[in-house]
N, CA, C and O atoms as CSV, one atom per row, in Angstrom:
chain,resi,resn,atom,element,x,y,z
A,1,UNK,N,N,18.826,-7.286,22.339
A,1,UNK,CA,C,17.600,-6.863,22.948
A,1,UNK,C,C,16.846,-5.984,21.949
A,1,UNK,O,O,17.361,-5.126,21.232
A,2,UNK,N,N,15.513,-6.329,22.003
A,2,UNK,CA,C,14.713,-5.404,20.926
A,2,UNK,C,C,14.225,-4.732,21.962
A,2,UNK,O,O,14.469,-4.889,23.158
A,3,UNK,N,N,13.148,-3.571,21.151
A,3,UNK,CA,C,12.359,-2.674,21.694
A,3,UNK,C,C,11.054,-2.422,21.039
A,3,UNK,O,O,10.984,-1.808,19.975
A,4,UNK,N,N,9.712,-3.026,21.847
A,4,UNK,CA,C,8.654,-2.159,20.886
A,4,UNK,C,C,8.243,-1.043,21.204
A,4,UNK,O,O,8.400,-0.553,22.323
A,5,UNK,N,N,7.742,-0.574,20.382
A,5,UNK,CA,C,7.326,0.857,20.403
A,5,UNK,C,C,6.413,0.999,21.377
A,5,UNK,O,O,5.611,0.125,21.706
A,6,UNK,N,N,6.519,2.226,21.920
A,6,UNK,CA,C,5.472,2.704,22.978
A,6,UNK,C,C,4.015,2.873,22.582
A,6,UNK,O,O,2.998,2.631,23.232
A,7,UNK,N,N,4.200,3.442,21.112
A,7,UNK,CA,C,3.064,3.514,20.158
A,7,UNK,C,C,2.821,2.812,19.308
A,7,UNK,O,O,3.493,2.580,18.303
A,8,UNK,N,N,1.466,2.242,19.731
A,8,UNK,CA,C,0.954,1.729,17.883
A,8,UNK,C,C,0.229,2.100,17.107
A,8,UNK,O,O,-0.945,1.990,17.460
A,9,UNK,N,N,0.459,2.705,15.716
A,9,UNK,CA,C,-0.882,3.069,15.162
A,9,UNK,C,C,-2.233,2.519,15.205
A,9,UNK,O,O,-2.466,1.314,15.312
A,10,UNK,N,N,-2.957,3.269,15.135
A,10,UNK,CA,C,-4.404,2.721,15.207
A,10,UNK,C,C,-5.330,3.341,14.075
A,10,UNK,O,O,-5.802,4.439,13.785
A,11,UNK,N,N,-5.332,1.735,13.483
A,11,UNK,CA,C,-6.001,2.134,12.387
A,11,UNK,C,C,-7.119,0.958,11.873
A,11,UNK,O,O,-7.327,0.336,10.831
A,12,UNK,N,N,-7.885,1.053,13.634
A,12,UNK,CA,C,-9.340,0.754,13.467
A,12,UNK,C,C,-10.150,1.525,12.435
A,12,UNK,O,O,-9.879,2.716,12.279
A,13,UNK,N,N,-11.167,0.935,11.679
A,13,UNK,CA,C,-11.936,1.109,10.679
A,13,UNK,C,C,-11.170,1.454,9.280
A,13,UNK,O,O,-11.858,1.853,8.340
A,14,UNK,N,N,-10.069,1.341,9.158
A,14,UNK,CA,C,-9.541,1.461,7.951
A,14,UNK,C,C,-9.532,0.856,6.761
A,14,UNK,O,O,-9.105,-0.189,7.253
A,15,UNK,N,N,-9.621,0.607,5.695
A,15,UNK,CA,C,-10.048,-0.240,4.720
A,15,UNK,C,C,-8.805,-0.053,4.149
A,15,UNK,O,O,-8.488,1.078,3.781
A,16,UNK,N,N,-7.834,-1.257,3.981
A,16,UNK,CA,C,-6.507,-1.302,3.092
A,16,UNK,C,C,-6.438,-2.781,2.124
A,16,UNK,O,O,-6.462,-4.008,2.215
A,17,UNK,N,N,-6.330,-1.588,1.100
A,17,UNK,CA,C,-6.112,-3.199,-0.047
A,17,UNK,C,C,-4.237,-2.949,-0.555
A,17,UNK,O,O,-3.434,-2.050,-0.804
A,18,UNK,N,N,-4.331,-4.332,-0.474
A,18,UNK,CA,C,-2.504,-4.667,-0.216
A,18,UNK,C,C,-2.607,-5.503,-1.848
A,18,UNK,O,O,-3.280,-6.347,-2.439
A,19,UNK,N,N,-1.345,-4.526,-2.055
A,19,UNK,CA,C,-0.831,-5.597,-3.454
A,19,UNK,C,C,0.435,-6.232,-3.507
A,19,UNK,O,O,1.371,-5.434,-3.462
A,20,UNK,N,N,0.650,-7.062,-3.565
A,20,UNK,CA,C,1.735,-7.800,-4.409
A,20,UNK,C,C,1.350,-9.242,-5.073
A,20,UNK,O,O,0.311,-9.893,-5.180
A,21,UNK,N,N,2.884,-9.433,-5.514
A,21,UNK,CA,C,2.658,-10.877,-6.102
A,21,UNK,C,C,3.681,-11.612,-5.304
A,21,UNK,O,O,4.300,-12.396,-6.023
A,22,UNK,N,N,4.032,-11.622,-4.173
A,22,UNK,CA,C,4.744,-12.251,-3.451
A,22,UNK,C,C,3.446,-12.780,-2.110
A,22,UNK,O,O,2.747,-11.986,-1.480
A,23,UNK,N,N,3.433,-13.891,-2.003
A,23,UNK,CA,C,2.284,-14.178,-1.102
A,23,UNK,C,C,3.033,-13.606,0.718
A,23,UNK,O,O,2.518,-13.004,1.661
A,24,UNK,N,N,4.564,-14.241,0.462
A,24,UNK,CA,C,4.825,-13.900,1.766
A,24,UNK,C,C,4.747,-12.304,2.008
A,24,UNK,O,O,4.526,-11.836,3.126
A,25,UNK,N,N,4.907,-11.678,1.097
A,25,UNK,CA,C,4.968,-10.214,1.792
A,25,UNK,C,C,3.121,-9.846,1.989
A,25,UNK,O,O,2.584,-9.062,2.770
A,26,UNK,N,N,2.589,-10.630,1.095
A,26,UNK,CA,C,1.026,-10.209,1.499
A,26,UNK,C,C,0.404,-10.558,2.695
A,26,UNK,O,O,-0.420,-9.910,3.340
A,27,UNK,N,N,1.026,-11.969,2.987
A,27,UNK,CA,C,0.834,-12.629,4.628
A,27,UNK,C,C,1.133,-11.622,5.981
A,27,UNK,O,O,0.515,-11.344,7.009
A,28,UNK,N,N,2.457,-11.236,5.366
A,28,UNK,CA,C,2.969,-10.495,6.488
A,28,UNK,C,C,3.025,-9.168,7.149
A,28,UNK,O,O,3.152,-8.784,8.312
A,29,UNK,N,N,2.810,-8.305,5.372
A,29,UNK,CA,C,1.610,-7.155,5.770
A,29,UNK,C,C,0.060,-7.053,6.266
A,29,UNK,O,O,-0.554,-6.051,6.631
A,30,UNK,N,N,-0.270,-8.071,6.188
A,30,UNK,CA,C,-2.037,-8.159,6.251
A,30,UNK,C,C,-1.390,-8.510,7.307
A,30,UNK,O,O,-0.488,-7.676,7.378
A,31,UNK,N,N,-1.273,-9.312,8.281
A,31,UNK,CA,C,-1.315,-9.670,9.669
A,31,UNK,C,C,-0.626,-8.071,10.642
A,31,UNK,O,O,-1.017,-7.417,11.609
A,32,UNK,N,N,0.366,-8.023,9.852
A,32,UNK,CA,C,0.680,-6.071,10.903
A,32,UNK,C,C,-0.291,-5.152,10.613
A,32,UNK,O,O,-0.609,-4.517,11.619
A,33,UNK,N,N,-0.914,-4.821,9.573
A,33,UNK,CA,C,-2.106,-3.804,10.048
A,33,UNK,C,C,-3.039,-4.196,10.309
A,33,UNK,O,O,-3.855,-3.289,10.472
A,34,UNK,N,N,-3.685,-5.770,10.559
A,34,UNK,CA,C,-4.372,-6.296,11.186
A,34,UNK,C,C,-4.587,-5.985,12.512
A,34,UNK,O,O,-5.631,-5.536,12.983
A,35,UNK,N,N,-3.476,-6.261,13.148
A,35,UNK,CA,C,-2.792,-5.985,14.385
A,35,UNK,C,C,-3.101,-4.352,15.027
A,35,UNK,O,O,-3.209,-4.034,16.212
A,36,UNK,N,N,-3.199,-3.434,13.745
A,36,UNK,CA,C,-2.801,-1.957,14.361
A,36,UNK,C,C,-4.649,-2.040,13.980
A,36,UNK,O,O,-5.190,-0.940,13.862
A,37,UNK,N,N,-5.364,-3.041,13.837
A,37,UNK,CA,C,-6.785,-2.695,13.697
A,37,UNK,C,C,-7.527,-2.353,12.219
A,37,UNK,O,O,-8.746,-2.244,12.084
A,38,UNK,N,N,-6.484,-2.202,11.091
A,38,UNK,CA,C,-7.422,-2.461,9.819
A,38,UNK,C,C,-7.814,-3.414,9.338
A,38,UNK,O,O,-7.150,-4.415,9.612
A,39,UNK,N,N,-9.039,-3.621,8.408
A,39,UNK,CA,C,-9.244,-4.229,7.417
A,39,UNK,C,C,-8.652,-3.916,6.181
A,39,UNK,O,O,-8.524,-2.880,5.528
A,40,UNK,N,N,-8.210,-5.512,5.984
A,40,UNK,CA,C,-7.145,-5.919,4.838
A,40,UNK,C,C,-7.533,-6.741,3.899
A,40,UNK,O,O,-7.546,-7.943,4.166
A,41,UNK,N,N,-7.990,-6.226,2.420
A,41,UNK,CA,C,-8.338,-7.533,1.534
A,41,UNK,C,C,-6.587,-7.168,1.017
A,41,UNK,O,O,-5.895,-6.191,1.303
A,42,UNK,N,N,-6.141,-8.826,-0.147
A,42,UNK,CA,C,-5.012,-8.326,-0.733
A,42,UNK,C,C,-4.848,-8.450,-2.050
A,42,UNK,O,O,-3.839,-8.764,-1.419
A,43,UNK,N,N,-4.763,-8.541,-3.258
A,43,UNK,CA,C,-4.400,-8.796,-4.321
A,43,UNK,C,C,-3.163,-8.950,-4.797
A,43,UNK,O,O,-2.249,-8.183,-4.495
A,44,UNK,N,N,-3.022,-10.008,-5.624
A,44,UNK,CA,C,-1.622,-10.315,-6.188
A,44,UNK,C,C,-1.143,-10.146,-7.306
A,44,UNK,O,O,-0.008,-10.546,-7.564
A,45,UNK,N,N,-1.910,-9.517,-8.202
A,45,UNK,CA,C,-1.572,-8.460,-9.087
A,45,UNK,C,C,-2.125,-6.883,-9.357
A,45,UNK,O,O,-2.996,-6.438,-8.611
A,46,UNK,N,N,-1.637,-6.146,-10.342
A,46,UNK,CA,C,-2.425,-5.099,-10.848
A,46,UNK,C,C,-3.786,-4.773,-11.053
A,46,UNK,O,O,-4.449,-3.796,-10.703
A,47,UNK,N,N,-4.097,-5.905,-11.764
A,47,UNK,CA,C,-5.850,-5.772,-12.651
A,47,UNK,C,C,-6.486,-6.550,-11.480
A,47,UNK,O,O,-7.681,-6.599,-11.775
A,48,UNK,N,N,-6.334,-7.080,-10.497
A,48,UNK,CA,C,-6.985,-7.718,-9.839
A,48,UNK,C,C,-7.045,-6.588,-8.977
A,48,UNK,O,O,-7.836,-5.823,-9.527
A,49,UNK,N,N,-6.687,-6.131,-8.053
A,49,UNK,CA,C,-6.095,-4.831,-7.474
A,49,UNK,C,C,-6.840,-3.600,-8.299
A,49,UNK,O,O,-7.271,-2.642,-7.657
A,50,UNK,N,N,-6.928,-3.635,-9.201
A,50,UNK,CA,C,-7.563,-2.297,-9.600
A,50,UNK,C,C,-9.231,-2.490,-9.761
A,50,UNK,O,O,-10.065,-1.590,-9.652
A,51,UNK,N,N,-9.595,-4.517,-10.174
A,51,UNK,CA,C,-10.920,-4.154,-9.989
A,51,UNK,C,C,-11.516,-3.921,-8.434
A,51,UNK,O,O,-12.508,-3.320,-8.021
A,52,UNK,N,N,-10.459,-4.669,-7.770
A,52,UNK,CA,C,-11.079,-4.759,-5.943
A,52,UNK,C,C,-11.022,-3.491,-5.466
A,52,UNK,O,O,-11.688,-3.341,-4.442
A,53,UNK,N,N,-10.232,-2.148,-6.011
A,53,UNK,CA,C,-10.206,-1.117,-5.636
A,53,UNK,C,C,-11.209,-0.181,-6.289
A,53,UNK,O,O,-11.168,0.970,-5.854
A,54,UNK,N,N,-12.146,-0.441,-7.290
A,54,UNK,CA,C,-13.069,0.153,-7.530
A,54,UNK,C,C,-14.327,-0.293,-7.237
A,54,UNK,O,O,-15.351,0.336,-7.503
A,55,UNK,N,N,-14.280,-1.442,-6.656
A,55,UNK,CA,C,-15.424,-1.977,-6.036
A,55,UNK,C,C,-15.399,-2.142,-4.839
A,55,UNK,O,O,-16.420,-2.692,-4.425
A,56,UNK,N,N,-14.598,-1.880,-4.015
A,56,UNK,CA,C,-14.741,-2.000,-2.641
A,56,UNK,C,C,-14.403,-0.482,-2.072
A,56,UNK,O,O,-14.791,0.057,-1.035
A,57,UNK,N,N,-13.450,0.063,-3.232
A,57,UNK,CA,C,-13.232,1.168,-2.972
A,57,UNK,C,C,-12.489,2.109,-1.469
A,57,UNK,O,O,-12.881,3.172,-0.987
A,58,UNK,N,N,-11.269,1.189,-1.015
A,58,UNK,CA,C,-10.486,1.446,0.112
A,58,UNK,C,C,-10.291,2.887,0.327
A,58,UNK,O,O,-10.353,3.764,-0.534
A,59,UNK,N,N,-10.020,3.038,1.713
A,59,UNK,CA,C,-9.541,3.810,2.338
A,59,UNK,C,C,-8.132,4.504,1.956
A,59,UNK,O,O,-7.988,5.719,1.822
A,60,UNK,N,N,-6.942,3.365,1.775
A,60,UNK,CA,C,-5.618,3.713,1.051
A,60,UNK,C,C,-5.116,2.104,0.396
A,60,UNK,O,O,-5.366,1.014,0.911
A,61,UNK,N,N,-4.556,2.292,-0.530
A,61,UNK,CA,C,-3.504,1.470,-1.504
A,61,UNK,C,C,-2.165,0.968,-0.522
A,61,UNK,O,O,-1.545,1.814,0.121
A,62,UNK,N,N,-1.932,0.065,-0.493
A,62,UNK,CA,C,-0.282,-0.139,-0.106
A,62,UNK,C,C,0.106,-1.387,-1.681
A,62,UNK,O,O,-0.302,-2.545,-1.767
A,63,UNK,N,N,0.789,-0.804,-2.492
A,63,UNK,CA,C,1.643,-1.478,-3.826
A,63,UNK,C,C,2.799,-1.432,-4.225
A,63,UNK,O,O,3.445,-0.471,-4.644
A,64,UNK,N,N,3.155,-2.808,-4.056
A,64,UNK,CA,C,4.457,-3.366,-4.567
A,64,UNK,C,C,4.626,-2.664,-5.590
A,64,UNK,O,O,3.732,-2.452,-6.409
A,65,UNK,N,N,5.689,-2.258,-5.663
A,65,UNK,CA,C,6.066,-2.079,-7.704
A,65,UNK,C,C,5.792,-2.661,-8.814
A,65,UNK,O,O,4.992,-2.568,-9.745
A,66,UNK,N,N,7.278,-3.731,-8.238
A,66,UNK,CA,C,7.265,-4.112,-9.186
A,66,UNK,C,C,6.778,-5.847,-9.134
A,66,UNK,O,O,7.073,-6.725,-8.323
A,67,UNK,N,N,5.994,-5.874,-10.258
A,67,UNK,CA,C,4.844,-6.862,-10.283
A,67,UNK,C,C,4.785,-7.777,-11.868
A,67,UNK,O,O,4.213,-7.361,-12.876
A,68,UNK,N,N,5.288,-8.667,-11.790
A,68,UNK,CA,C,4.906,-9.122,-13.403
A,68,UNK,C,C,3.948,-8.627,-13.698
A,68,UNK,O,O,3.107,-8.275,-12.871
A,69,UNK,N,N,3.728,-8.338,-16.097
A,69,UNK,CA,C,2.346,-7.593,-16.315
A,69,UNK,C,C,2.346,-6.335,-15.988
A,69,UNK,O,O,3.384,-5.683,-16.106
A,70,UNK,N,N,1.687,-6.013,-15.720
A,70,UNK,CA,C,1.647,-4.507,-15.272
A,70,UNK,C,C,2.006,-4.015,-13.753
A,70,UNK,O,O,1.421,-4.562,-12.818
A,71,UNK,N,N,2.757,-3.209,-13.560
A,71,UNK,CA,C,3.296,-2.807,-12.290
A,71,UNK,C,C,2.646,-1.907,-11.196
A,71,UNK,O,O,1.642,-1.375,-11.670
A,72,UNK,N,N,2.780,-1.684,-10.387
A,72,UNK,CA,C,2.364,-0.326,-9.125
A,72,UNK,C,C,1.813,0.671,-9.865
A,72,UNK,O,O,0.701,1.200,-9.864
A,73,UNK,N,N,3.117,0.875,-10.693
A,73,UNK,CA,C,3.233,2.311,-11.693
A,73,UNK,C,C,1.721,2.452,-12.512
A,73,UNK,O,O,1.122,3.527,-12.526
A,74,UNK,N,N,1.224,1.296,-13.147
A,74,UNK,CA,C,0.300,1.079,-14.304
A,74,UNK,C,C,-0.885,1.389,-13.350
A,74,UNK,O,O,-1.568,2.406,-13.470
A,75,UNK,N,N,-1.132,0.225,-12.170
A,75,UNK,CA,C,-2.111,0.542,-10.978
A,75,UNK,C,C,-2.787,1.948,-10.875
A,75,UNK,O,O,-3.992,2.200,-10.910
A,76,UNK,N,N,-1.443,3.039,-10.702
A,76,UNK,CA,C,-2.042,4.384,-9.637
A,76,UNK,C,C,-2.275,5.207,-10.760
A,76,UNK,O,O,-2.983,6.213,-10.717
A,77,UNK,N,N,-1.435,4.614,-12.200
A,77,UNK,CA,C,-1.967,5.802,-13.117
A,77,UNK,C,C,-3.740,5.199,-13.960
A,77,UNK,O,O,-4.358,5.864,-14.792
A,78,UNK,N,N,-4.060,4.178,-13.552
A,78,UNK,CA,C,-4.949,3.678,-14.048
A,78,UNK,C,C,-6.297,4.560,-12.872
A,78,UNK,O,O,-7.289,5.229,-13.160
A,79,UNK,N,N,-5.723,4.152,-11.576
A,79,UNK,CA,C,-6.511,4.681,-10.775
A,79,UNK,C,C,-6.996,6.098,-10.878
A,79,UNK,O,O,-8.087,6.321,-10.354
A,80,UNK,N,N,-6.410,7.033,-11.427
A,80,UNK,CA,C,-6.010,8.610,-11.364
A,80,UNK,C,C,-7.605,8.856,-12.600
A,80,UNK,O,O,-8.649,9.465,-12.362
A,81,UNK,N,N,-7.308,8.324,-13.504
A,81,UNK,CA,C,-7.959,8.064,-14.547
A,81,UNK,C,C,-9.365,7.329,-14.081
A,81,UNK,O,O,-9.917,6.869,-15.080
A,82,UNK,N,N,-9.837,7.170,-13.318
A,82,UNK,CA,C,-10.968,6.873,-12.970
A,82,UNK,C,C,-11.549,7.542,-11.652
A,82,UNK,O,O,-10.972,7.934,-10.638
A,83,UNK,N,N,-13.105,7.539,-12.071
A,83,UNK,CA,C,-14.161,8.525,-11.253
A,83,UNK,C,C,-14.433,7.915,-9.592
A,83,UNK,O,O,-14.966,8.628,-8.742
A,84,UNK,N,N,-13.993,6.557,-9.323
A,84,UNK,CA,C,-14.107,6.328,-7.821
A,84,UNK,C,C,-12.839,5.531,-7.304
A,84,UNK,O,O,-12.832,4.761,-6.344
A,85,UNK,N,N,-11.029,6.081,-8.679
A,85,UNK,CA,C,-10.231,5.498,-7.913
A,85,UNK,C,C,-9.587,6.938,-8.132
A,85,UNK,O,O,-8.550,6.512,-8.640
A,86,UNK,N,N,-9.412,8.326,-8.134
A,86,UNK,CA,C,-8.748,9.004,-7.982
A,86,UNK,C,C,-8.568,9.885,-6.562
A,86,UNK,O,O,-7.762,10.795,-6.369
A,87,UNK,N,N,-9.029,9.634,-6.129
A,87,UNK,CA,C,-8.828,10.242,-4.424
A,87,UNK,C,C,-8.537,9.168,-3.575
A,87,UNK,O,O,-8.694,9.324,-2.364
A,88,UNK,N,N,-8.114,8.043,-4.049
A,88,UNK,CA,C,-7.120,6.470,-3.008
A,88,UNK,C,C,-6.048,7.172,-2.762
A,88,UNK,O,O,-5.415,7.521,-3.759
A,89,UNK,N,N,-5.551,7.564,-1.491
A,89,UNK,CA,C,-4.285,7.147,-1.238
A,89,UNK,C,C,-3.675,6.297,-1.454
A,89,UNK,O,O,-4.358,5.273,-1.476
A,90,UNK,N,N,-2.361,6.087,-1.701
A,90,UNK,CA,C,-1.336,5.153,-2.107
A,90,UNK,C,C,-0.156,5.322,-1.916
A,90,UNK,O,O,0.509,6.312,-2.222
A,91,UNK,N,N,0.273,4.114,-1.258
A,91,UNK,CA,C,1.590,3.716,-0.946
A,91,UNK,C,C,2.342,2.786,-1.559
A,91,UNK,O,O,1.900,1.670,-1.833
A,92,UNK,N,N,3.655,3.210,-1.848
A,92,UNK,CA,C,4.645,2.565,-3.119
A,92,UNK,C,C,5.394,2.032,-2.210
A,92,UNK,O,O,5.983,2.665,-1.335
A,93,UNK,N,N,5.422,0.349,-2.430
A,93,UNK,CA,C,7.129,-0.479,-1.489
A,93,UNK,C,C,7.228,-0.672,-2.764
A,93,UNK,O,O,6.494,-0.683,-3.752
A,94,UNK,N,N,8.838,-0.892,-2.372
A,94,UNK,CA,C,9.642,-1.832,-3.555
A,94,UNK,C,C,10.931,-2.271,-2.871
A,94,UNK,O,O,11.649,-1.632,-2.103
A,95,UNK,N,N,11.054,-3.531,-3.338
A,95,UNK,CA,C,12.559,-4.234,-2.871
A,95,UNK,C,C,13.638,-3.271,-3.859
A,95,UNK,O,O,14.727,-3.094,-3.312
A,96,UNK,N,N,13.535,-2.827,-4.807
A,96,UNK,CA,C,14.680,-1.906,-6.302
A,96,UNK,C,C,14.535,-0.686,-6.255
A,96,UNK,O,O,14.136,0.197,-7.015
A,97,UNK,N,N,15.012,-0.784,-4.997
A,97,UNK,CA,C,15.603,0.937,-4.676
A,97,UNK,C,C,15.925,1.736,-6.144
A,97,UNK,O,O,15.237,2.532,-6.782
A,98,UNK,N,N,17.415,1.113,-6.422
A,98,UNK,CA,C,17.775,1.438,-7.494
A,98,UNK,C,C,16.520,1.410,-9.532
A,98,UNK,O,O,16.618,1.805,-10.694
A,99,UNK,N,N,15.722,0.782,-8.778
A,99,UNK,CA,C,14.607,0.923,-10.565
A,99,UNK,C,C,13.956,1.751,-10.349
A,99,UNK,O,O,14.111,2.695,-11.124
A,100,UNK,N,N,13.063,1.911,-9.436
A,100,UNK,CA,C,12.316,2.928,-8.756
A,100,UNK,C,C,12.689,4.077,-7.556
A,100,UNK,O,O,13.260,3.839,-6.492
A,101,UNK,N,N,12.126,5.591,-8.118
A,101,UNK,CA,C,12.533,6.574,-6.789
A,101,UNK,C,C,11.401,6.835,-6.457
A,101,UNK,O,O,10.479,6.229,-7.003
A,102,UNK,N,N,11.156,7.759,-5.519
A,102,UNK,CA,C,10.406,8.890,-4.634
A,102,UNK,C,C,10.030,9.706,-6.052
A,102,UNK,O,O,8.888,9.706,-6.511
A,103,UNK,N,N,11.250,10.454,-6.727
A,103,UNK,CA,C,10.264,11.064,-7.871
A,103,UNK,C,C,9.627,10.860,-8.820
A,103,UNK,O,O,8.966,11.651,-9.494
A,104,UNK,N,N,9.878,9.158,-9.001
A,104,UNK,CA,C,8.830,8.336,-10.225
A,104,UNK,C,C,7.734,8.672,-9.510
A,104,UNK,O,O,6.731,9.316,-9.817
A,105,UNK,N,N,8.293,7.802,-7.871
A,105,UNK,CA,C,6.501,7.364,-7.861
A,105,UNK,C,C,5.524,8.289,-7.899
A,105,UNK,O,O,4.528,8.054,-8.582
A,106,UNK,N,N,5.632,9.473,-7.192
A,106,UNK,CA,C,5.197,10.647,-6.973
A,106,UNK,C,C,4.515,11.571,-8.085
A,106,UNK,O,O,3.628,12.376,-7.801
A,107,UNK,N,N,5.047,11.368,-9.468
A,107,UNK,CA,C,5.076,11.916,-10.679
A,107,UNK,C,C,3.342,11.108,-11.042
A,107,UNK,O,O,2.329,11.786,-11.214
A,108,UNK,N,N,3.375,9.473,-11.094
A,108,UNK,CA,C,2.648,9.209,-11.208
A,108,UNK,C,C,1.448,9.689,-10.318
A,108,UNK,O,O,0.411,10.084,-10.852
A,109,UNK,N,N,1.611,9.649,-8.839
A,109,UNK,CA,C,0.636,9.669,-7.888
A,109,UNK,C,C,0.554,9.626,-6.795
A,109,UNK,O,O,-0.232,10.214,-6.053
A,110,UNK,N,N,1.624,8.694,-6.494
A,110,UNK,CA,C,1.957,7.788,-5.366
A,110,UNK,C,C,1.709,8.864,-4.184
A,110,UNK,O,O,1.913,10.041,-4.482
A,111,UNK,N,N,1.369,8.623,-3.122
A,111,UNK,CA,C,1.472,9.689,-2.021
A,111,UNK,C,C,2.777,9.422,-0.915
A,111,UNK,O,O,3.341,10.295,-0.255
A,112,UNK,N,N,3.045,8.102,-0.921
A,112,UNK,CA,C,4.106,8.088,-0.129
A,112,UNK,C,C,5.014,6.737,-0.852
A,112,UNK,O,O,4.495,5.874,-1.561
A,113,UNK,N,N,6.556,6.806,-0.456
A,113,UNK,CA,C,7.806,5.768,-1.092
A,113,UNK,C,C,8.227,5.062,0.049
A,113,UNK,O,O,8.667,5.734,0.981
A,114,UNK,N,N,8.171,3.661,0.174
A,114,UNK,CA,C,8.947,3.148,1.333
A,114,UNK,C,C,9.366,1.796,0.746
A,114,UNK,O,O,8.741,0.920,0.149
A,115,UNK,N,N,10.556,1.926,1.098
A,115,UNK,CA,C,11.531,0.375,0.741
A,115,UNK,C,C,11.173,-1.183,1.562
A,115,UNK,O,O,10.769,-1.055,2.718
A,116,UNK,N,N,11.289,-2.476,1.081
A,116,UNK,CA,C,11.095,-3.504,1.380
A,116,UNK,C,C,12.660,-3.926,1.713
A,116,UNK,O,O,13.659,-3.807,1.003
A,117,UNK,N,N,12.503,-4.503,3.152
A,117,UNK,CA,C,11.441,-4.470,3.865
A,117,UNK,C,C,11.389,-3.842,4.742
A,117,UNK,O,O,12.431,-3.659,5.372
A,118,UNK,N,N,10.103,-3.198,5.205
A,118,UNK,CA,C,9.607,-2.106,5.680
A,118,UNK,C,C,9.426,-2.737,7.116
A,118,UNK,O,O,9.218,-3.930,7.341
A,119,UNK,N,N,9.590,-1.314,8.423
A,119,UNK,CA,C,9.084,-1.911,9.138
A,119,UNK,C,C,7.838,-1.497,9.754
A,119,UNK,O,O,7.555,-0.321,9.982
A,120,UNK,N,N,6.980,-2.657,10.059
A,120,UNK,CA,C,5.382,-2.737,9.999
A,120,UNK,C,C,5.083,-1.383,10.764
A,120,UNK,O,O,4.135,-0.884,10.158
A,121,UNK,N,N,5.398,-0.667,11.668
A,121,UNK,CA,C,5.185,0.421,12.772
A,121,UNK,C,C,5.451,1.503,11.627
A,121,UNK,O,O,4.439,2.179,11.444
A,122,UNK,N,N,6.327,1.797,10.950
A,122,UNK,CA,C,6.900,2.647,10.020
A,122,UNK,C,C,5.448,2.784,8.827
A,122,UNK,O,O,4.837,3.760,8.392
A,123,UNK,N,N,5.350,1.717,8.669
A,123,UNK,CA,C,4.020,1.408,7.600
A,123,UNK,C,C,2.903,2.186,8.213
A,123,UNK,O,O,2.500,3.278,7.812
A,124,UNK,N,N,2.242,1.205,9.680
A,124,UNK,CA,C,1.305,2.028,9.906
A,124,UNK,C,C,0.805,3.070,9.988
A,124,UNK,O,O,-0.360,3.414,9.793
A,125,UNK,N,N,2.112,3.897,10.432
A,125,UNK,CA,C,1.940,5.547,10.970
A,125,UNK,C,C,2.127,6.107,9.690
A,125,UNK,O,O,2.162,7.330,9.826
A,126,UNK,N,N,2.312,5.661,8.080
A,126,UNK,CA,C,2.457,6.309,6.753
A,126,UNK,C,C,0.779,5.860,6.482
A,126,UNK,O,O,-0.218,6.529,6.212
A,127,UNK,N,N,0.965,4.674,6.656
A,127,UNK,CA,C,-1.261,4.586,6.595
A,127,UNK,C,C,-1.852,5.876,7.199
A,127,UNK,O,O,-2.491,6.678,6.517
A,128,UNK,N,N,-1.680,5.985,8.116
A,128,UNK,CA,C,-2.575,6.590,9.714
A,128,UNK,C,C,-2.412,8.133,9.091
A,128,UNK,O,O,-3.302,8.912,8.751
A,129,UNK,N,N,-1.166,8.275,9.066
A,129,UNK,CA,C,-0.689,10.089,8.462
A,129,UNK,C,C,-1.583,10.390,7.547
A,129,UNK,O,O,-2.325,11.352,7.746
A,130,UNK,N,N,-1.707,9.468,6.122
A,130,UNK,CA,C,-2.769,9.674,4.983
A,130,UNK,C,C,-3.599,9.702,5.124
A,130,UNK,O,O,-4.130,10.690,4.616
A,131,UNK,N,N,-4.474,8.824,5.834
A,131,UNK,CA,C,-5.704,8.904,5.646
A,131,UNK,C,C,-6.352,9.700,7.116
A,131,UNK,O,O,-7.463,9.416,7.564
A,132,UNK,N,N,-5.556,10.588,7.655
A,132,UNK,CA,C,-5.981,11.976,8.338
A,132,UNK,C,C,-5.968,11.655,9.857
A,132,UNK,O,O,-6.334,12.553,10.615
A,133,UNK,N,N,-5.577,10.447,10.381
A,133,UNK,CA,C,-5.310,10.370,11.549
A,133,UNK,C,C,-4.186,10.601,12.523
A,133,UNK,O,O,-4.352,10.376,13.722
């Protein structure tokens, strides 16, 4: 027997750009904060991801790590370094617990660490927390 939550985040009007290079995890995150009411573009790499995030300019980041090419890591320190991507929130998954910690990501930028796979309710309310709701 499962249980859903009593609560769902709500994170109407939110603007989230989703990265990876795995299509299924991009499918399957974009449809759960869909669900809790954001808007979701996604990108499947870094540089694609970093131009959609300075031109559309989101609300918060959710990024895979690790990414052929340049990684999560390259992403948030690229972002930091620029005049309309340094105040993005950002969120670090990774399936390699063990390659990546909480104090890499953090060092770089990251605002919050959560392991793959995540669960979508767990996600939202780390969206919702950041960006002040």
């Amino acid at each position: 027997m499962t249980f859903a939550p009593a609560y769902s985040p709500d994170l109407t009007g939110i603007m989230v750009l989703i990265v990876d290079d795995n299509a299924d995890s991009l499918d399957v995150l974009s449809l759960a904060l869909e669900r809790f009411g954001a808007t979701v573009q996604t990108a499947a790499n870094a540089r694609d991801a970093l131009a959609k995030a300075l031109a559309m300019r989101p609300h918060i980041i959710v990024s895979d790590l690790s990414m052929p090419d340049e990684d999560g890591l390259w992403l948030v320190d690229q972002l930091k370094h620029r005049q309309h991507g340094s105040g993005i929130p950002t969120v670090a998954l990774t399936a390699h617990r063990s390659r990546y910690n909480v104090f890499q990501t953090a060092d770089v930028g990251f605002d919050a660490f959560l392991t793959k796979p995540v669960d979508p309710f767990y996600l939202g309310e780390s969206i919702a927390k950041l960006v002040g709701r």
